[in-house]
C-alpha positions, 0 to 999 in steps of 0.5 A: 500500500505504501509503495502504491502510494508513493509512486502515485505521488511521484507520478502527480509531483512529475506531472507538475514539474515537466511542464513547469520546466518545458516552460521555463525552458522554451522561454529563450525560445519563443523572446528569439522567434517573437520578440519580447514586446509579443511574448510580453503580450501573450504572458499578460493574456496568460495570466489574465486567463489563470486569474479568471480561472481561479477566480471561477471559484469550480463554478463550471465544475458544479454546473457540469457535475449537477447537470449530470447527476440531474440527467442520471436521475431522468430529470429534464433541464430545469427553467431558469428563474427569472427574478434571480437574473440581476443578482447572478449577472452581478456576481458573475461580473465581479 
C-alpha cells in the first residue's frame, strides 16, 4: 500500500514539474522567434486567463457535475428563474 502510494505521488509531483520546466525552458525560445514586446503580450493574456480561472471559484465544475447527476436521475433541464437574473449577472461580473 505504501509503495502504491508513493509512486502515485511521484507520478502527480512529475506531472507538475515537466511542464513547469518545458516552460521555463522554451522561454529563450519563443523572446528569439517573437520578440519580447509579443511574448510580453501573450504572458499578460496568460495570466489574465489563470486569474479568471481561479477566480471561477469550480463554478463550471458544479454546473457540469449537477447537470449530470440531474440527467442520471431522468430529470429534464430545469427553467431558469427569472427574478434571480440581476443578482447572478452581478456576481458573475465581479
Amino acid at each position: 500500500m505504501a509503495q502504491a502510494f508513493s509512486g502515485i505521488l511521484m507520478s502527480t509531483v512529475a506531472s507538475r514539474l515537466v511542464p513547469a520546466a518545458l516552460s521555463l525552458l522554451t522561454i529563450p525560445l519563443y523572446t528569439r522567434l517573437i520578440g519580447l514586446e509579443s511574448y510580453g503580450i501573450i504572458g499578460f493574456y496568460a495570466s489574465l486567463h489563470s486569474l479568471m480561472t481561479l477566480l471561477d471559484f469550480g463554478l463550471g465544475v458544479t454546473v457540469s457535475r449537477r447537470l449530470i447527476f440531474d440527467r442520471a436521475q431522468g430529470k429534464g433541464p430545469r427553467k431558469a428563474d427569472p427574478s434571480a437574473l440581476p443578482s447572478k449577472l452581478s456576481i458573475s461580473l465581479l
